[in-house]
MARDREN-716292 format. One record per residue (C-alpha): residue number from 0; z, x, y; residue in one letter. Coordinates in steps of 0.1 Angstrom, whole numbers, m for minus. Last residue first. Layout:
@nr=NUM	z=Z	x=X	y=Y	rest=A .
...
This chain:
@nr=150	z=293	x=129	y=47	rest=X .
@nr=149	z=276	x=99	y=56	rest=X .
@nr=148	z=242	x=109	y=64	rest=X .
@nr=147	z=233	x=128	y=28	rest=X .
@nr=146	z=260	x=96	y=10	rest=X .
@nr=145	z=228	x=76	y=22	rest=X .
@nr=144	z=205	x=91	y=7	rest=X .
@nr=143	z=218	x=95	y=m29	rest=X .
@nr=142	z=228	x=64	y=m28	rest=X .
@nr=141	z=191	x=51	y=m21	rest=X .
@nr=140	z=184	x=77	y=m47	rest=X .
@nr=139	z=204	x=66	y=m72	rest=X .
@nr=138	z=195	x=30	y=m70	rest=X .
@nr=137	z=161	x=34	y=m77	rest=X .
@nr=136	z=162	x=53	y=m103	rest=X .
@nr=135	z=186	x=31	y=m121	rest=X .
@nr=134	z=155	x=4	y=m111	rest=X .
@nr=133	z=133	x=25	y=m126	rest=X .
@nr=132	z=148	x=27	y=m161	rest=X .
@nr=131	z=159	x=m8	y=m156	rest=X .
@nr=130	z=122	x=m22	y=m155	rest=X .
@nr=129	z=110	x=1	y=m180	rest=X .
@nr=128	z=137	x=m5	y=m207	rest=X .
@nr=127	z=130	x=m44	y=m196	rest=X .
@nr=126	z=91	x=m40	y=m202	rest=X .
@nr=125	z=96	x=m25	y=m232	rest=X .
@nr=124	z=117	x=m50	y=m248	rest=X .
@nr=123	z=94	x=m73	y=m243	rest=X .
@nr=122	z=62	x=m52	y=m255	rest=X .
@nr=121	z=78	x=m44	y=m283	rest=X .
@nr=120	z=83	x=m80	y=m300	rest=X .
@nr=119	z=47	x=m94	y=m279	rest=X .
@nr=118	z=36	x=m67	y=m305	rest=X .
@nr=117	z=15	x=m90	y=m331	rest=X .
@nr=116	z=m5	x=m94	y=m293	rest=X .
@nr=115	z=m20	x=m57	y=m299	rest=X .
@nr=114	z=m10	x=m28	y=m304	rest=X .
@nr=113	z=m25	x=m9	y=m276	rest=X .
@nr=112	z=m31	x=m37	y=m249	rest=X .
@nr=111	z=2	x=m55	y=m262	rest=X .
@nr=110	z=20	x=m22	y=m253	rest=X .
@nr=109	z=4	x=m15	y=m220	rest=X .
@nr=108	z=10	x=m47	y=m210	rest=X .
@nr=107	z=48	x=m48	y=m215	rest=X .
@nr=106	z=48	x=m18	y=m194	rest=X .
@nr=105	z=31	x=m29	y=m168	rest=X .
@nr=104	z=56	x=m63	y=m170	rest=X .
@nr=103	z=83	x=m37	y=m165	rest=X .
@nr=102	z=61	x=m18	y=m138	rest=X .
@nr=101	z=59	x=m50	y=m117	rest=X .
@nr=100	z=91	x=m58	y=m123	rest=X .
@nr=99	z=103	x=m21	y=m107	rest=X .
@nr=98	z=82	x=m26	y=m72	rest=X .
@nr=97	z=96	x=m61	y=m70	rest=X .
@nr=96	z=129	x=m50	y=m74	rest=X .
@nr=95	z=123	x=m17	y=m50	rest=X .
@nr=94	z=110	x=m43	y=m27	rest=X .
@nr=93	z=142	x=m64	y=m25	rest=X .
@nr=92	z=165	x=m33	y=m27	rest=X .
@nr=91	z=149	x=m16	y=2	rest=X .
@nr=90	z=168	x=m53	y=22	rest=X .
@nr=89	z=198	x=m34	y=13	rest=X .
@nr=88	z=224	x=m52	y=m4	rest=X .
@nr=87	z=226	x=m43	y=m39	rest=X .
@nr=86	z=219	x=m5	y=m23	rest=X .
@nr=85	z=247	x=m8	y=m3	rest=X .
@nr=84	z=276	x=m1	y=m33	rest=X .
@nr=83	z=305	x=m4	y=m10	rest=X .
@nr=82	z=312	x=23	y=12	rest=X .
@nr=81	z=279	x=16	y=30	rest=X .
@nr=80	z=295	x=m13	y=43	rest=X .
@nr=79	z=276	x=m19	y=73	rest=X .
@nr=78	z=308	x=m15	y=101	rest=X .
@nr=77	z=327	x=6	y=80	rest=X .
@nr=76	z=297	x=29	y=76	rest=X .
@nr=75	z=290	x=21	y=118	rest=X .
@nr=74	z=328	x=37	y=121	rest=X .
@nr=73	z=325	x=71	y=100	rest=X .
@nr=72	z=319	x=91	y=127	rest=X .
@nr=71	z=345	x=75	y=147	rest=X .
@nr=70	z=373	x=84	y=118	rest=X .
@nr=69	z=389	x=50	y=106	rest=X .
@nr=68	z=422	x=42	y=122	rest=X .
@nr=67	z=425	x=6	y=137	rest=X .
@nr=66	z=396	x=m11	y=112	rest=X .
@nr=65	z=381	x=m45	y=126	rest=X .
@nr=64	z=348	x=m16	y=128	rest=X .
@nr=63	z=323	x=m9	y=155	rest=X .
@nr=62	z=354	x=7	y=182	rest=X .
@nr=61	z=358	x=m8	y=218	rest=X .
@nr=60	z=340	x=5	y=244	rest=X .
@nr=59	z=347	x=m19	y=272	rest=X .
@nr=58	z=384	x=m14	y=259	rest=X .
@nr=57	z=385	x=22	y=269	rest=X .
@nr=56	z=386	x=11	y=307	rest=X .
@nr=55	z=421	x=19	y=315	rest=X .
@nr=54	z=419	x=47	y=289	rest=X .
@nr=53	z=391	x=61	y=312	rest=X .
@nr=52	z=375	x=92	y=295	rest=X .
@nr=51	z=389	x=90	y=257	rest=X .
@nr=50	z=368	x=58	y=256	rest=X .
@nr=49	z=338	x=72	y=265	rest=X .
@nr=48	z=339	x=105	y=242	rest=X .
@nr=47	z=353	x=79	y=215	rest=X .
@nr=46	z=316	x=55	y=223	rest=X .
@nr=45	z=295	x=84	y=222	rest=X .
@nr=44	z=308	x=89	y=191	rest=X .
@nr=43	z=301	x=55	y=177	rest=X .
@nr=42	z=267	x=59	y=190	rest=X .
@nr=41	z=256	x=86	y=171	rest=X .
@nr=40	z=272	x=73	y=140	rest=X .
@nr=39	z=247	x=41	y=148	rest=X .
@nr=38	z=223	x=63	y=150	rest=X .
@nr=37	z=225	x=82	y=116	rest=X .
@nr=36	z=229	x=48	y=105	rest=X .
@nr=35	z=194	x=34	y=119	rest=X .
@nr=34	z=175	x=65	y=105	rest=X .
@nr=33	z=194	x=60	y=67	rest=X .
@nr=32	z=184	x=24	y=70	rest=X .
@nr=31	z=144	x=34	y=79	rest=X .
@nr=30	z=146	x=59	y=52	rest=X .
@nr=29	z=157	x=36	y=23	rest=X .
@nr=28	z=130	x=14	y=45	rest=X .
@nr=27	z=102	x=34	y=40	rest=X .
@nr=26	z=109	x=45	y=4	rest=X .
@nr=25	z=109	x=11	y=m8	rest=X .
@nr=24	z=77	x=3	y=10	rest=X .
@nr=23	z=62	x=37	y=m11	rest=X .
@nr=22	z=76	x=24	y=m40	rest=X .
@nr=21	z=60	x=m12	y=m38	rest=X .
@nr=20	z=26	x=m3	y=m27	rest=X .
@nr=19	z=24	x=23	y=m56	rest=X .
@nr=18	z=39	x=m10	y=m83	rest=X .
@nr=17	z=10	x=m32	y=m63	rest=X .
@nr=16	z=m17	x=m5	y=m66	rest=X .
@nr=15	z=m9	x=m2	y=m103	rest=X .
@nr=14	z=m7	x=m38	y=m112	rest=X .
@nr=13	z=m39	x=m42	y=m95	rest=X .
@nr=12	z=m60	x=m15	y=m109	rest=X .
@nr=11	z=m50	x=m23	y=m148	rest=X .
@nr=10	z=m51	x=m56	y=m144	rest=X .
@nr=9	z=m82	x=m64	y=m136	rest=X .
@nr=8	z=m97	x=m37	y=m157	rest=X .
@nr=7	z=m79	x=m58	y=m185	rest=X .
@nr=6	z=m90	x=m95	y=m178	rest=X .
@nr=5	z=m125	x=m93	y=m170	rest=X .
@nr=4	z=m135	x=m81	y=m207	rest=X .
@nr=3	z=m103	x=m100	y=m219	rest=X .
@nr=2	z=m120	x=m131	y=m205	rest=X .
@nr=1	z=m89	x=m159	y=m202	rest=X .
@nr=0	z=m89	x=m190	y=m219	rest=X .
C-alpha cells in the first residue's frame, strides 16, 4: 500500500524532470544526426572534386552509396537512408519514445489525481492521446530537420 501523501509530490517532480530530461536528449541527438550528415555531404564532395582530379586514381575515392548516378551531395543521404522515413530509425527516436511515455503515463496521472481512480477509463485513454500527440511531434520535427540539410 502506497502513501498518497508521499506518493503524489513524488511524482509530480520526477515525472516531470524525466519527460524535460527526455526532450532536451532528443533534441541533442536530432541535432547531433543532422551535424554528422551535413559532414558526410561535405565529404562526399570532397570526394567528386578528388575523383574528377586523377581518373586513373578516382577509384581510391569511390562514391558512399551502391548507387551509379545519385547527385554527390546527396550520396551520405543514400548512404543513411534519410530518404526513408529516418526518424523510426534514429537512435533520437529511442529517447523521444521514452521522453513521450513518460508524458502519456503523466497524463494518465493527472486525470486519476483530479477525478479520481473511478477515472482509470479516462485516464487510459488519455495517456495514449498524449503519448501520440507528442510523439507526431516528434517525428515532424526530426523530418523537419533533416529535409533543412538535405535539400
Amino acid at each position: 500500500m502506497h502513501d498518497e501523501r508521499v506518493f503524489w509530490p513524488y511524482i509530480s517532480a520526477v515525472l516531470p524532470l524525466i519527460f524535460d530530461l527526455g526532450v532536451v536528449t532528443t533534441i541533442r541527438l536530432i541535432e547531433t544526426g543532422v551535424q554528422g550528415l551535413m559532414y558526410q555531404q561535405a565529404i562526399a564532395q570532397i570526394r567528386r572534386y578528388y575523383r574528377n582530379l586523377d581518373a586513373d586514381h578516382a577509384i581510391y575515392f569511390g562514391k558512399y552509396s551502391a548507387h551509379n548516378d545519385p547527385a554527390d551531395t546527396t550520396e551520405a543521404l543514400a548512404m543513411l537512408g534519410t530518404k526513408q522515413r529516418p526518424e523510426l530509425f534514429s537512435i533520437a527516436t529511442t529517447a523521444a519514445l521514452i521522453a513521450c511515455g513518460i508524458a502519456g503515463i503523466g497524463g494518465a496521472l493527472v486525470v486519476v489525481r483530479i477525478a479520481g481512480t473511478n477515472a482509470l477509463p479516462i485516464a487510459y485513454p488519455t495517456g495514449v492521446v498524449v503519448f501520440a500527440a507528442l510523439t507526431t511531434v516528434f517525428f515532424r520535427y526530426e523530418r523537419a530537420r533533416y529535409r533543412e540539410v538535405s535539400g
